[in-house]
C-alpha positions in Angstrom: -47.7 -222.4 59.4 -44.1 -222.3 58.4 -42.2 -218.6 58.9 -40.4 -217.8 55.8 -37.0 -215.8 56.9 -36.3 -212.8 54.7 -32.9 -211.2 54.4 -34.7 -208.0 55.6 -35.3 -209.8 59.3 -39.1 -210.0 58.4 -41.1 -213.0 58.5 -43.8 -214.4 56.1 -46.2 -216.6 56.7 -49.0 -217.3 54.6 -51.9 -216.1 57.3 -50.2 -212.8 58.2 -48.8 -209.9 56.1 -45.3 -209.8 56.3 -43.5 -207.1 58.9 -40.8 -206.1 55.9 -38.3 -203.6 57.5 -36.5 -202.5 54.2 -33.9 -199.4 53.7 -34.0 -196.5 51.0 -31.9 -198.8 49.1 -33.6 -201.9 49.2 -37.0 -200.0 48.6 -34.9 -198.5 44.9 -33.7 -202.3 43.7 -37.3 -203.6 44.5 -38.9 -201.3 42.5 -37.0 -201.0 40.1 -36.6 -205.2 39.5 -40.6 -205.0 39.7 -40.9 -202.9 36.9 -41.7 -199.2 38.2 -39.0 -198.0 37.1 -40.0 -197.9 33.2 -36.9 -197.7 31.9 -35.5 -194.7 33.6 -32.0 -194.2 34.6 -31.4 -195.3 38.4 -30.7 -191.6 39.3 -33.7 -190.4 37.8 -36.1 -192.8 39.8 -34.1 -192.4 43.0 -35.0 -188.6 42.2 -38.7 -189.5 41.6 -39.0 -191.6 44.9 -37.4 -188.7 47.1 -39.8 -186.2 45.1 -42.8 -188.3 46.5 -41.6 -188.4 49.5 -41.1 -184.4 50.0 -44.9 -184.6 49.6 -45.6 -186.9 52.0 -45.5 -190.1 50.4 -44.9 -193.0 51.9 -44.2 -191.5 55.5 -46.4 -189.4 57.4 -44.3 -185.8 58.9 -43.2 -186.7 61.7 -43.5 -190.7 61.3 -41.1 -192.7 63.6 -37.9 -193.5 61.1 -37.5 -190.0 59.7 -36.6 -188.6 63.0 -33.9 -187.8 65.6 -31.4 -188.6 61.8 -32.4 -191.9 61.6 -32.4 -193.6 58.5 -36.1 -194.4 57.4 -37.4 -197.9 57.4 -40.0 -198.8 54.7 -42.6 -201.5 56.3 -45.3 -202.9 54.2 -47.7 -200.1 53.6 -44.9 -197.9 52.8 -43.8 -200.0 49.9 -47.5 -200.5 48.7 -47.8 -196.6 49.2 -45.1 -196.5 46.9 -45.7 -198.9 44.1 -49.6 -197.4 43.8 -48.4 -193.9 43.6 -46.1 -195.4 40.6 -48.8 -197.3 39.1 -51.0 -194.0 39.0 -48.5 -192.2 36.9 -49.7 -190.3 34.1 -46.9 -189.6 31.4 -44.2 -189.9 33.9 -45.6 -187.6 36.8 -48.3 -188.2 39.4 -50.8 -185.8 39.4 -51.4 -183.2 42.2 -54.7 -184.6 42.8 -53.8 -187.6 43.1 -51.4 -187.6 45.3 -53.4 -185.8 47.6 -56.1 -188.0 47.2 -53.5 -191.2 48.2 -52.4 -189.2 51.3 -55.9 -188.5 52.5 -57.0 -192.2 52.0 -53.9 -193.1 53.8 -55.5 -194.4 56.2 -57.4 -196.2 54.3 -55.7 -197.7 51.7 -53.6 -199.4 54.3 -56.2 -201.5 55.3 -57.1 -202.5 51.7 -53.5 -203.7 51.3 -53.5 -206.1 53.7 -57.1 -207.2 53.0 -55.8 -207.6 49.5 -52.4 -209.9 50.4 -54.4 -212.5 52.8 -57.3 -212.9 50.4 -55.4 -212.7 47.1 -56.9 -216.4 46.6 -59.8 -216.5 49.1 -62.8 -214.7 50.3 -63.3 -211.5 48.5 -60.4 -212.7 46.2 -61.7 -216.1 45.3 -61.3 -217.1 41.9 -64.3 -216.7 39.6 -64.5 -218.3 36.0 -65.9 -216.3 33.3 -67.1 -218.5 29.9 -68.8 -217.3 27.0 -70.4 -219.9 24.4 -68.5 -220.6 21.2 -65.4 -218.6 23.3 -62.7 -220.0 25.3 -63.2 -219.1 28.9 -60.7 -217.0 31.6 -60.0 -217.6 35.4 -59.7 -213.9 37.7 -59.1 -214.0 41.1 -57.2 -211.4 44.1 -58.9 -208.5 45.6 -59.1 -205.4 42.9 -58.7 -201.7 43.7 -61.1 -198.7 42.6 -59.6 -195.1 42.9 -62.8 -193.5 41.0 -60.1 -191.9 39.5 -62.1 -189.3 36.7 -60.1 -187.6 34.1 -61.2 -185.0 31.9 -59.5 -182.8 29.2 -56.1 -184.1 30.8 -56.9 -183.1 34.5 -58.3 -185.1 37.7 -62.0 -184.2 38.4 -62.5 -186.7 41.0 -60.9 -189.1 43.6 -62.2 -191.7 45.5 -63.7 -192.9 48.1 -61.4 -195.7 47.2 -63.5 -199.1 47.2 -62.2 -202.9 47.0 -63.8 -205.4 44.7 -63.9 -208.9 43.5 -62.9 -210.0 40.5 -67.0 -210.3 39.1 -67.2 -206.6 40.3 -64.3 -205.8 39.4 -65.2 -207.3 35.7 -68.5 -205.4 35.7 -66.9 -202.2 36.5 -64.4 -202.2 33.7 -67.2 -203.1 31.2 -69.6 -200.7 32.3 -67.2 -197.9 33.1 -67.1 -194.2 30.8 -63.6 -194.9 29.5 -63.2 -191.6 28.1 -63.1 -189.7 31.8 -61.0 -192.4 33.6 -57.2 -192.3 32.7 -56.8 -195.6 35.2 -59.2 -198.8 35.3 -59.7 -200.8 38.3 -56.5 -203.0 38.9 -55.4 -206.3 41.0 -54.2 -205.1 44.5 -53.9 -208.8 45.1 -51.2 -209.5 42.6 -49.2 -206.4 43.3 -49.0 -206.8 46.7 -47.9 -210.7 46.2 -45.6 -209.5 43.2 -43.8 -207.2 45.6 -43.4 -209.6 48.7 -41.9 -212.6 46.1 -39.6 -209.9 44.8 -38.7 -209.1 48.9 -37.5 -212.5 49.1 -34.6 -211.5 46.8 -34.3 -208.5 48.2 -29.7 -207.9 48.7 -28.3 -207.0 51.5 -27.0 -203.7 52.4 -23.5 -205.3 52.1 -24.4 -207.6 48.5 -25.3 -204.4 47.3 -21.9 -203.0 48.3 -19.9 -205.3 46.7 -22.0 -205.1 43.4 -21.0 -201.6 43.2 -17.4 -202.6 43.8 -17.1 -205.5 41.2 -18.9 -202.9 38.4 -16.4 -200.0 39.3 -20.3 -198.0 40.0 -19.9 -194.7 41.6 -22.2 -192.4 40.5 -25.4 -193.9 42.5 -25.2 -195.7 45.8 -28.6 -196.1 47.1 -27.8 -197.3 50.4 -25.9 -194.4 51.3 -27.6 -191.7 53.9 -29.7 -189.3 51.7 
């Protein structure tokens, strides 16, 4: 299959999950052109990132990258790590609980992101048609993520274990699910690990982002300086 060359020095291809190699600042546009940033200011949400990562989120202690004062690398699961701790947000913050349930299913989760990239389309990901009579039908397809995330009187009461599902189960589950003690539905996995690998491909250039700054007289945030 053909290799796809990103600026990062990864490569794609459409059977394997792509070895992304990304800096601190590269991580901050890519977010933030995906949409986590939710309007924040860019110093606020480079604030948020480093908060999650004081906890342990993406990088393990002690992870290769964060030692010996080298700058850290973000790979694949780092930036999923990322964008699913951003997509569990309630009111702005990540819950305790949560958090701690994402670094305990670290291990995990990993695995479920890749599963979810290669089979956003096939196997457990496979489209599925849903029709009702007199109603105009829908297509679902990609690999969907459960937390069994359970909220109750604005705190977490449960977490996990995380499960996968297809898009019938995944259907089923938001149907038949107790709305009123889950804060977060099941969601596509498939389509935000695609999303954020398409948006890779655009990904600037430690020295495009440079210039940027230059050209706009910016000063106050340089996220590809040494934190």
């Amino acid at each position: 299959m053909k290799e796809i060359a990103l600026p990062t020095q990864a490569k794609l291809t459409s059977a394997l999950v792509p070895d992304l190699s990304l800096s601190y600042g590269q991580v901050v546009w890519l977010l933030e052109t995906t949409g986590f940033s939710a309007g924040a200011l860019d110093p606020t949400f480079q604030h948020y990132i480093k908060s999650l990562r004081k906890i342990g989120l993406p990088f393990r202690r002690g992870e290769p990258g964060l030692d010996c004062g080298r700058l850290a690398r973000y790979a694949f699961d780092h930036v999923m790590d990322l964008a699913v701790a951003l997509h569990l947000r309630v009111y702005g913050t990540l819950p305790d609980a949560v958090a701690e349930g994402l670094i305990a299913a670290r291990a995990t989760l990993h695995g479920f992101y890749r599963r979810a990239y290669l089979e956003h389309a096939t196997g457990l990901g496979a489209r599925i048609e849903v029709t009702a009579q007199g109603r105009s039908g829908f297509a679902m397809s990609g690999v969907w993520l459960d937390l069994r995330l359970r909220y109750a009187g604005g705190r977490c009461l449960g977490f996990g274990p995380p499960r996968l599902l297809s898009p019938f189960e995944a259907l089923r589950v938001f149907a038949t699910a107790d709305e009123a003690a889950r804060a977060h539905s099941v969601f596509n996995l498939s389509e935000l690990a695609v999303r954020l690998v398409a948006a890779s491909l655009r990904c600037p250039g430690m020295r495009d982002m440079r210039r940027k700054a230059s050209r706009t007289g910016q000063r106050a945030s340089r996220p590809w300086e040494p934190e």
